[in-house]
C-alpha positions as CSV (number, residue, x, y, z in Angstrom):
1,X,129.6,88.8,116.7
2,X,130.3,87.1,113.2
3,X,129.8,88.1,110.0
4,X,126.6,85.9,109.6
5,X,125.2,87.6,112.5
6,X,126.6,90.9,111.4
7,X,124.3,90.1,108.0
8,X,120.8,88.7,109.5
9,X,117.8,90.3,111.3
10,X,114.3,90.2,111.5
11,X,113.5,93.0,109.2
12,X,115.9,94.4,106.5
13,X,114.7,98.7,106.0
14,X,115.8,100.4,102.5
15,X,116.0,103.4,102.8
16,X,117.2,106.1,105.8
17,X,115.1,108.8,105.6
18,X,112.1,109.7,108.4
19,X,109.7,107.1,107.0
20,X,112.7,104.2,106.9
21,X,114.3,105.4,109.9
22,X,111.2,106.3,111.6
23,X,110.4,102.6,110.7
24,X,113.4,101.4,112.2
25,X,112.5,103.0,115.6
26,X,109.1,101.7,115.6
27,X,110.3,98.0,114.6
28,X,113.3,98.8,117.7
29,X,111.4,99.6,120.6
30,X,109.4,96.5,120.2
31,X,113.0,94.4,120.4
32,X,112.6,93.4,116.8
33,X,116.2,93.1,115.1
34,X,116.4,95.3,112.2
35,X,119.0,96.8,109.5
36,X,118.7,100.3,108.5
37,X,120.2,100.6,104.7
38,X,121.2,104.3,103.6
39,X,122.5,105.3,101.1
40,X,124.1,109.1,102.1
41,X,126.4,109.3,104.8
42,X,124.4,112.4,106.4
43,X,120.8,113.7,105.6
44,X,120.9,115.9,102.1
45,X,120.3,119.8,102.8
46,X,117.3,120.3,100.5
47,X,114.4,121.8,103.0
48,X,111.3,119.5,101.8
49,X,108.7,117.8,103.7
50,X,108.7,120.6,106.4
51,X,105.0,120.6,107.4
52,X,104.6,117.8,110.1
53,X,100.8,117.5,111.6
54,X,99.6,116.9,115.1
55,X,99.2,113.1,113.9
56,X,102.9,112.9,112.7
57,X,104.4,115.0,116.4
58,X,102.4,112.0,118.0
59,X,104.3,109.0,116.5
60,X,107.7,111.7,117.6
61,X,105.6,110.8,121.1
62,X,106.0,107.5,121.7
63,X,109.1,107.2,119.9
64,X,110.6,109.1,122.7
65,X,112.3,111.8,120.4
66,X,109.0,114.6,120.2
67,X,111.3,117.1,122.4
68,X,114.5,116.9,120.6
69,X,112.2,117.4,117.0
70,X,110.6,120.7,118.5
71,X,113.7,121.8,119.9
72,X,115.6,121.4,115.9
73,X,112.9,123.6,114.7
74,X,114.5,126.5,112.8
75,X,112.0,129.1,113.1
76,X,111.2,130.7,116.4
77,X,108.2,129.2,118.6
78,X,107.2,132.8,119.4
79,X,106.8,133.6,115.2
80,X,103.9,131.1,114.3
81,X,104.5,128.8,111.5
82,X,100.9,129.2,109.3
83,X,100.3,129.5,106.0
84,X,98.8,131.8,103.1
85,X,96.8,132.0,99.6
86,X,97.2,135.1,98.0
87,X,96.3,136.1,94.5
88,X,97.9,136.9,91.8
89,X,101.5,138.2,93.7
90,X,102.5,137.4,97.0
91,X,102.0,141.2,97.9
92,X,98.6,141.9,96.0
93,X,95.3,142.6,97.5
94,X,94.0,139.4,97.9
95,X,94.9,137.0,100.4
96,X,93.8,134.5,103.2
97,X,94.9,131.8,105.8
98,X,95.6,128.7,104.2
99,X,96.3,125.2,105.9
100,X,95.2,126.2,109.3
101,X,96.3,122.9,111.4
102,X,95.0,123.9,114.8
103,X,91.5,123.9,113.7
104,X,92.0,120.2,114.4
105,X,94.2,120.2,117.5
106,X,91.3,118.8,120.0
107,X,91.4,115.7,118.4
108,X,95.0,115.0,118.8
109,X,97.3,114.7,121.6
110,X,100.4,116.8,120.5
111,X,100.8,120.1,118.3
112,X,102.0,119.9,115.2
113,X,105.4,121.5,114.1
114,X,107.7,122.8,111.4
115,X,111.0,122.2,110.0
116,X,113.1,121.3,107.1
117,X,113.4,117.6,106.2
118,X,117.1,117.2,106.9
119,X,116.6,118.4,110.3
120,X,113.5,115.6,111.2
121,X,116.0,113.4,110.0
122,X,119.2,113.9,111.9
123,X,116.7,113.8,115.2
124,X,115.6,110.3,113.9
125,X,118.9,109.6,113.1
126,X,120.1,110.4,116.9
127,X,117.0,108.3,118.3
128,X,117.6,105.0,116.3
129,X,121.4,105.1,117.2
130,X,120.1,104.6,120.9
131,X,118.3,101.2,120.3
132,X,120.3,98.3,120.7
133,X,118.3,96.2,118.2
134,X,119.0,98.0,115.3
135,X,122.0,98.3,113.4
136,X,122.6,101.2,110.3
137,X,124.1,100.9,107.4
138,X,125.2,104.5,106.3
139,X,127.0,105.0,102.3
140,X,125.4,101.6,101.9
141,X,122.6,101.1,98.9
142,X,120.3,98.0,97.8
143,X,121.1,96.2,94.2
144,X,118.6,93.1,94.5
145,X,116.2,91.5,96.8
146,X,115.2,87.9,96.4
147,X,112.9,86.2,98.2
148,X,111.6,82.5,99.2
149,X,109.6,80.8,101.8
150,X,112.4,81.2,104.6
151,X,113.1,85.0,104.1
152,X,114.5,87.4,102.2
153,X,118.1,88.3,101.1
154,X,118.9,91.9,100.5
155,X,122.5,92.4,98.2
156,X,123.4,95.7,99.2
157,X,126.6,97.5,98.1
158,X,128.8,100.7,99.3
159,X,128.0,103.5,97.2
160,X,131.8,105.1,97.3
161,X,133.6,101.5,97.9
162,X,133.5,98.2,96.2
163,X,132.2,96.1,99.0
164,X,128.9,93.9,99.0
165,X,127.1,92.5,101.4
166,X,124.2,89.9,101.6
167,X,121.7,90.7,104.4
168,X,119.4,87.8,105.4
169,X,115.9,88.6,106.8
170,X,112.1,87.9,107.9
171,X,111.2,90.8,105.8
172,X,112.2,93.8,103.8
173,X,110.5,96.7,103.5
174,X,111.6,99.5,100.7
175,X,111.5,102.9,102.0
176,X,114.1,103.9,99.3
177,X,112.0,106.5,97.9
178,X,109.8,107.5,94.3
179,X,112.6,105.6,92.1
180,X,112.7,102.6,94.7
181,X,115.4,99.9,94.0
182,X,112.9,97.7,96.1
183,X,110.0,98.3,94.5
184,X,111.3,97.5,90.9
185,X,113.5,94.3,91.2
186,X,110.7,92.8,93.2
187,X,108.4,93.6,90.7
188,X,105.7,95.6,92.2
189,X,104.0,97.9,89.4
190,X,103.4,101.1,89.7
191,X,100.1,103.3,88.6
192,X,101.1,106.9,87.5
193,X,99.1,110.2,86.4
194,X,101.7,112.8,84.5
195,X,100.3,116.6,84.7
196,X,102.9,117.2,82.2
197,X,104.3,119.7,84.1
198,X,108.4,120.9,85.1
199,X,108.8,122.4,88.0
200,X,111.3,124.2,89.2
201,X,112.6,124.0,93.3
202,X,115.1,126.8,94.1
203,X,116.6,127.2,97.4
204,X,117.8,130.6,98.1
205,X,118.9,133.5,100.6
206,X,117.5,136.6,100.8
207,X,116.7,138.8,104.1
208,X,114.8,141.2,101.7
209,X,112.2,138.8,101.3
210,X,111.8,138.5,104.8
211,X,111.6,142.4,105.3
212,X,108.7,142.5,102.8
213,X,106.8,139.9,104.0
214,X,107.1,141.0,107.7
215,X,103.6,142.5,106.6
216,X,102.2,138.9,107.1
217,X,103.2,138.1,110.7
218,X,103.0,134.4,112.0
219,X,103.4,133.2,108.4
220,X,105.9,130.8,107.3
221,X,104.5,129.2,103.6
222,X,103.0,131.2,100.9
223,X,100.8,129.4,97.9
224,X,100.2,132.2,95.0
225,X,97.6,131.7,92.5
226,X,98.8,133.3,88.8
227,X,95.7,133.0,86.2
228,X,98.5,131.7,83.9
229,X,99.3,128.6,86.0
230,X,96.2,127.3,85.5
231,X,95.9,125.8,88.7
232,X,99.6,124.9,89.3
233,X,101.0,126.8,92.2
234,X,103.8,129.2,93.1
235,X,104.8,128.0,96.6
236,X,107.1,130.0,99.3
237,X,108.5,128.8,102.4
238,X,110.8,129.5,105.0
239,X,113.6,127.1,105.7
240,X,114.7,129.7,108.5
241,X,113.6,133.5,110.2
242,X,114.9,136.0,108.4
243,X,117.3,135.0,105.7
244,X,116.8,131.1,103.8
245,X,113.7,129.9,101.4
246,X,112.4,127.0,99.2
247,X,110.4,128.2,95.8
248,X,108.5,125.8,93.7
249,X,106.3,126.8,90.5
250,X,105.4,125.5,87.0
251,X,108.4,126.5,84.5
252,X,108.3,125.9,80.3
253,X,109.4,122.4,79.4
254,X,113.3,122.0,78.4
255,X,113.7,124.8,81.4
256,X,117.8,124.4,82.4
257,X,119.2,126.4,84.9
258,X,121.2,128.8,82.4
259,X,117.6,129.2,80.5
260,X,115.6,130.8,82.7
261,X,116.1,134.4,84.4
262,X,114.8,132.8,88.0
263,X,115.9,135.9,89.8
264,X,113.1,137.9,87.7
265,X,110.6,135.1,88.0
266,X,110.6,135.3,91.9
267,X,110.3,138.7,91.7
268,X,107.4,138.9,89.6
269,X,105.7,135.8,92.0
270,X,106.0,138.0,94.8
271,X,105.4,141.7,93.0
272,X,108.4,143.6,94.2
273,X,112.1,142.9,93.8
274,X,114.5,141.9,96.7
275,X,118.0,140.4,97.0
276,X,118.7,137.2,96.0
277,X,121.4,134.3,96.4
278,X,120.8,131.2,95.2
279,X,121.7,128.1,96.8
280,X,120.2,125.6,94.7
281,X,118.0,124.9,91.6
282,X,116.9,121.8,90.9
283,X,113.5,120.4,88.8
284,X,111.2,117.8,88.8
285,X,108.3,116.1,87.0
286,X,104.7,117.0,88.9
287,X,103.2,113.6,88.9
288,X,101.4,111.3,90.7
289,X,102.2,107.5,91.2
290,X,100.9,104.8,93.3
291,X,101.9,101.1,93.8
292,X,99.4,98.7,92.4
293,X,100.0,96.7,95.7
294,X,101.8,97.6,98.6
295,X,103.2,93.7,99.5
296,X,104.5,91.1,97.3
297,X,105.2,88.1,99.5
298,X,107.5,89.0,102.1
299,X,108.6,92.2,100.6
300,X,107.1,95.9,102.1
301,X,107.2,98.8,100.1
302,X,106.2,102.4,102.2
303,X,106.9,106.5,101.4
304,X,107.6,107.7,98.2
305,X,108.4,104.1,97.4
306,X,104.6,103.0,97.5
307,X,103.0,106.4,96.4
308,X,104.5,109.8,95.5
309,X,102.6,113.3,94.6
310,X,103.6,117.0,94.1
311,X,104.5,118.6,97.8
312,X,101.2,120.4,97.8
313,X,99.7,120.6,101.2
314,X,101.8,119.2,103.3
315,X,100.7,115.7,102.6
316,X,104.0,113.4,101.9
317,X,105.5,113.1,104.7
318,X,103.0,112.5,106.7
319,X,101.4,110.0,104.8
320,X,104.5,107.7,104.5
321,X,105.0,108.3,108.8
322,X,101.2,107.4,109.1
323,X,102.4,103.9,106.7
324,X,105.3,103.3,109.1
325,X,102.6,103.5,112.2
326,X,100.7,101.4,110.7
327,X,102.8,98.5,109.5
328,X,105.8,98.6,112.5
329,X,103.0,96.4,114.7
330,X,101.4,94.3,112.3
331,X,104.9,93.1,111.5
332,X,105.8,92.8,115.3
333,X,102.8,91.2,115.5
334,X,103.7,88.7,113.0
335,X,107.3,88.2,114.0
336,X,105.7,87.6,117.9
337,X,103.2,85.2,116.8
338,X,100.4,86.5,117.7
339,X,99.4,87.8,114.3
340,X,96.5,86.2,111.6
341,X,97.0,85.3,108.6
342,X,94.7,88.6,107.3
343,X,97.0,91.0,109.0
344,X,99.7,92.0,106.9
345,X,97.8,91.9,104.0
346,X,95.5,94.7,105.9
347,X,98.7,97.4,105.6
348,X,97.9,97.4,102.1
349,X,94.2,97.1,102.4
350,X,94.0,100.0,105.1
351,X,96.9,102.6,103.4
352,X,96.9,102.2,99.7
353,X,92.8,103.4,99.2
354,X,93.7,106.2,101.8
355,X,96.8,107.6,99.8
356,X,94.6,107.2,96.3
357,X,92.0,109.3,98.4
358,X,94.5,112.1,99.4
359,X,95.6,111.9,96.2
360,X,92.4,112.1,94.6
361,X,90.4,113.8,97.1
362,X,92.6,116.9,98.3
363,X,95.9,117.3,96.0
364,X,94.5,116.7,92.4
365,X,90.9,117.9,93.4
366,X,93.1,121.3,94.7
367,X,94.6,121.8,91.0
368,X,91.3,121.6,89.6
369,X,89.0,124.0,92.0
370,X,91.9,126.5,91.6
371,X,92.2,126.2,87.9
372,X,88.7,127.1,87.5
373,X,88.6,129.5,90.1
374,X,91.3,131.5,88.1
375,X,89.3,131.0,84.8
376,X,86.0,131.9,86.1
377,X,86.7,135.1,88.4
378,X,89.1,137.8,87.4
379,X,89.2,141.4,89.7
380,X,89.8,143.2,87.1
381,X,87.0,142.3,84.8
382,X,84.1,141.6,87.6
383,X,85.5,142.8,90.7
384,X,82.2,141.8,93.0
385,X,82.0,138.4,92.2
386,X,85.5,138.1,92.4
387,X,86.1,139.1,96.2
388,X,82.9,136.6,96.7
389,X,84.4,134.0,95.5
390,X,87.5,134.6,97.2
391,X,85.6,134.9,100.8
392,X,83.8,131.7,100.1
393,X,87.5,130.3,99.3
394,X,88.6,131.7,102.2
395,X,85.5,129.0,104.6
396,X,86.8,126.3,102.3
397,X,90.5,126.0,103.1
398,X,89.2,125.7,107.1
399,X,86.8,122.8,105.7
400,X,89.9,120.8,103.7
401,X,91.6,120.7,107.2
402,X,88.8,119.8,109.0
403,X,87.8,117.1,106.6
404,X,91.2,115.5,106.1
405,X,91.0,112.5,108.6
406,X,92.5,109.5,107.5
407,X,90.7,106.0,109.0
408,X,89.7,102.3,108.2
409,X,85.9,102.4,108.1
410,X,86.4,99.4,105.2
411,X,89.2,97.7,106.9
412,X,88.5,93.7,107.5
413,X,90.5,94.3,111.0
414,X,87.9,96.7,112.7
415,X,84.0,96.5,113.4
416,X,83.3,99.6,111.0
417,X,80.1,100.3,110.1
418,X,78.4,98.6,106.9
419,X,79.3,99.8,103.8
420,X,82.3,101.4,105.5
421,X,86.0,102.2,103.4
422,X,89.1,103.6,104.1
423,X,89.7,106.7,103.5
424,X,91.3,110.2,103.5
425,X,88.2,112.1,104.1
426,X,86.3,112.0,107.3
427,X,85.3,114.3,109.8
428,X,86.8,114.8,113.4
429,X,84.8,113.5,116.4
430,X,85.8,113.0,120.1
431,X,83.5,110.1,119.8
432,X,85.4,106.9,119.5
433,X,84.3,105.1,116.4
434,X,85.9,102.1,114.9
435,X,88.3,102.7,111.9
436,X,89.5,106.0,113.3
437,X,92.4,107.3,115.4
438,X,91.8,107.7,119.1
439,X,91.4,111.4,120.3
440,X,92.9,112.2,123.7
441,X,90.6,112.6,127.0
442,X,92.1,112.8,131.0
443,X,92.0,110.3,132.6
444,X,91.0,109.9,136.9
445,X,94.5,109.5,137.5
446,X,95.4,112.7,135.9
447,X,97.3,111.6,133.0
448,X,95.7,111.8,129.2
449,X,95.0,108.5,128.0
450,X,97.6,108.4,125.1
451,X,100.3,108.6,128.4
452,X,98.3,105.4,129.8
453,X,98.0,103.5,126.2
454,X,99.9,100.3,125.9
455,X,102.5,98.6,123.1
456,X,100.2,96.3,122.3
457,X,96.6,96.6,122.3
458,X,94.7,98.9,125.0
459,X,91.2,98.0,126.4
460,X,89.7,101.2,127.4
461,X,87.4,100.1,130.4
462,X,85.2,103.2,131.1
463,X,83.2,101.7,133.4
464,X,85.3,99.6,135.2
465,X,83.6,96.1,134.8
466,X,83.9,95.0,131.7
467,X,87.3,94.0,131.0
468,X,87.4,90.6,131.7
469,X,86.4,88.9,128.8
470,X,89.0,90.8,126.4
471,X,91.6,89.2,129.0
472,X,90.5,86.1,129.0
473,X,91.1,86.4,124.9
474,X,94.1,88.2,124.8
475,X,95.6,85.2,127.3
476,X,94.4,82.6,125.0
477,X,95.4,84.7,121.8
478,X,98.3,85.6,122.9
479,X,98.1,88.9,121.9
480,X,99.3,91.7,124.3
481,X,96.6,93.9,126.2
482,X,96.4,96.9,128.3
483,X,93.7,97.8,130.3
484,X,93.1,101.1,131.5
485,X,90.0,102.5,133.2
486,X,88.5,105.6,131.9
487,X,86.2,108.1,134.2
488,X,83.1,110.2,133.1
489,X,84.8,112.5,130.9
490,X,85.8,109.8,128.7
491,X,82.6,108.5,128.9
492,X,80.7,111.4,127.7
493,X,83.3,111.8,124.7
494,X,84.0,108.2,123.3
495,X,80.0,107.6,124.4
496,X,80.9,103.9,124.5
497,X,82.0,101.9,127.8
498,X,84.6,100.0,126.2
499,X,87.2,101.0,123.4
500,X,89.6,98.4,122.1
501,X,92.3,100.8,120.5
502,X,94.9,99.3,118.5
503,X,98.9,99.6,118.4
504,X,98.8,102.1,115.9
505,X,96.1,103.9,118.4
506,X,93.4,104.0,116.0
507,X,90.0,102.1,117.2
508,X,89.5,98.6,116.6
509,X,85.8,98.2,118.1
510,X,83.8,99.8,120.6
511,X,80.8,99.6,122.0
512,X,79.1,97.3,124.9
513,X,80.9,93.9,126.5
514,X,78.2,92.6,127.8
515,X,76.6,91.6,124.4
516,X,79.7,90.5,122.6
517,X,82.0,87.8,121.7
518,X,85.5,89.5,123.2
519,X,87.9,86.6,121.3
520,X,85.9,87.6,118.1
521,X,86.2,91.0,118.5
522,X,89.9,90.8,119.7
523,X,90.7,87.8,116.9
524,X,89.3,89.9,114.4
525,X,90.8,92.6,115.6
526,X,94.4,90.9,114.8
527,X,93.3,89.1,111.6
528,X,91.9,85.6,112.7
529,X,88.5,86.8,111.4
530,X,86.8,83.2,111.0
């Protein structure tokens, strides 16, 4: 192969953590040829983005790595990986379960998981190394992107060596992170809300820790609530069982790491003093940040790149995986032909109101209940009203899981309902409604429907006799279709004879063949709308 060929694909990727690589993959089981630009050598040790949801462990699914993730996971199966709000100190009176995931499991195929970061990222890093069609650049970072009618060209450069490179492309798509290189030479602003906050992330050993929180078995995250944080939180986790842990919390502005006694501030969050090494201390700005658009001509930006927040709740990550789902097909789609002119334009149009809706609707909306929690209730001034207030907390973190479900209602690519938008709040339902991901049923043959769903598009024929219009219009389309007969479970559940699920397996349309258009539905469904 030379050089030119070395230096062109379909799809130039910046940026090699999960939501780049994870990209890559999606882009590379499809056959589409891609170039994976990172700039470390190996994943960086810093134990972030560890909660990954039943949503996320199904993209692991059909990217044919879900067993290796579970099996990197650093703290035993057998332990339990919730979480906890307690008041005040980690050890105090007051506590409850906090982020409790499996509320929602019957709505989703897979389990969700834990782990550090680096760890999701050396398992995606194994599973794009076995696809033929995509080639990594490892020590290599971006400098410009430029971009015309016939593609893009990506200069990248060695970040310990003086060699360039010009990579030549359909498309590129900056996954580069909150301070993307993508994002800002191709001019894509950026809307951002400072909390004027520092915060402080320290990475530590300690197996005292561990012996004192023994008390609070299955537990492996902590959020404390101090009436002096005003809202902002003092956050635990485990990176292992028994002996490493990340801290975040609110310090004083100008905070260095030779100005601050952090070994007396984690004991005071937690209410007793234990052992402690420290590994790392690092601080950041809490802030939040979204791209005004998400696409400027043929350049992509997803992640951190098109939308960043504080690590509260578990969110990031799985909002820039859920981005990758969501725009791997629609640029397959385009690269195959198939797609509409309205399609890519609909990434933006689908993701960008749902992250200002996590954003807006969970994180920041979070900050401010807890803030005036704290200055409203007080045990030691009203103790009564206090511990009511605290039990009617305690029904309200099971209602933020249950009503955290990203969908499309609004999108122009799905037959929501009137007045529909996308969104990060919903409700769950086994019902199959248009705008919203799939939930799994069995299937006659025995296997669950998400083992039966195709790459393309999957025509869910419940019935059995109503398929034949959607393949007529997928032949002339040229779109590719599945179809896959359902049985009375199903039927009962989705309470709709046909489905027409999407790549990305959320729900295009669904309802009843016999009084529809199928190459509307199916046109629309791939933006030809018109």
């Amino acid at each position: 192969m030379n050089s030119a060929d070395q230096d062109s694909a379909q799809v130039v990727i910046v940026g090699g953590g999960p939501v780049g690589t994870g990209l890559a993959i999606a882009l590379g089981q499809r056959g589409v040829r891609c170039i994976l630009v990172e700039r470390y050598l190996q994943p960086q040790p810093i134990p972030k983005g560890q909660n990954l949801t039943q949503r996320t462990l199904e993209h692991f699914h059909f990217w044919g790595c879900e067993k290796e993730l579970r099996a990197a996971r650093t703290i035993p199966k057998e332990y339990g990986i919730g979480g906890m709000t307690a008041y005040g100190t980690l050890l105090g009176d007051h506590h409850y379960d906090w982020l409790q995931r499996e509320l929602v499991r019957p709505f989703y195929y897979t389990d969700n998981e834990r782990l550090p970061q680096y760890a999701t990222e050396a398992v995606l890093r194994a599973r794009v190394a076995e696809l033929p069609s995509v080639r990594t650049l490892y020590g290599w970072s971006a400098e410009t992107v430029e971009q015309d009618d016939g593609g893009v060209r990506v200069t990248v450069a060695e970040r310990d060596g003086s060699g360039r490179r010009v990579l030549r492309a359909d498309y590129v798509v900056g996954c580069d992170g909150s301070r993307s290189t993508v994002r800002e030479v191709s001019g894509i602003t950026q809307t951002r809300s400072d909390h004027d906050r520092l915060m402080v992330l320290l990475v530590f050993r300690s197996e005292g820790l561990h012996e004192l929180l023994k008390r609070y078995p299955g537990k492996s995250f902590y959020n404390v609530l101090h009436p002096d944080l005003k809202g902002y939180w003092q956050f635990f986790g485990r990176v292992d069982l028994g002996t490493t842990w990340f801290f975040h919390a609110p310090v004083p502005a100008g905070t260095t790491k030779d100005s601050m006694d952090f070994r007396v501030y984690l004991h005071r969050a937690v209410g007793a003093e234990f052992d402690v090494e420290f590994e790392h201390i690092g601080f950041w700005d809490l802030r939040f940040a979204i791209a005004d658009s998400y696409r400027k001509g043929r350049v992509f930006i997803a992640g951190d790149a098109a939308h960043s927040h504080p690590p509260y709740g578990g969110y990031g990550i799985n909002t820039g995986l859920e981005d990758t789902a969501n725009l791997a097909w629609k640029l397959h789609a385009a690269l195959s032909g198939w797609a509409g002119p309205e399609l890519l334009d609909s990434y933006d149009a689908e993701r960008r109101p749902v992250f200002a809706s996590t954003a807006g609707d969970f994180i920041e909306k979070a900050i401010h209940s807890d803030r005036d929690f704290l200055a409203s209730f007080d045990p030691t001034r009203d103790k009564p009203a206090f511990e009511a207030e605290w039990q009617a907390r305690q029904s309200g973190a099971r209602s933020e899981v249950a009503s955290f479900e990203p969908n499309y209602e609004g999108s122009s690519i799905v037959e929501g309902p009137a007045g529909g938008r996308c969104s990060a709040m919903g409700s769950h339902s086994l019902v199959a409604r248009a705008g919203h991901h799939l939930a799994p049923q069995p299937l006659p043959s025995g296997m669950n429907v998400f083992e039966a769903l195709g790459p393309g598009f999957t025509l869910l024929d419940i019935d059995g006799h109503g398929a034949a219009p959607f393949v007529a219009a997928a032949a002339q389309l040229g779109v590719p279709l599945t179809v896959v007969e359902g049985g009375a479970a199903a039927h009962a559940d989705y309470r709709a004879p046909l489905v027409l699920v999407r790549p990305d397996q959320f729900v295009a349309w669904a309802g009843d063949g016999r009084t529809v258009d199928a190459a509307a539905i199916l046109g629309k469904a791939v933006g030809r709308e018109g």
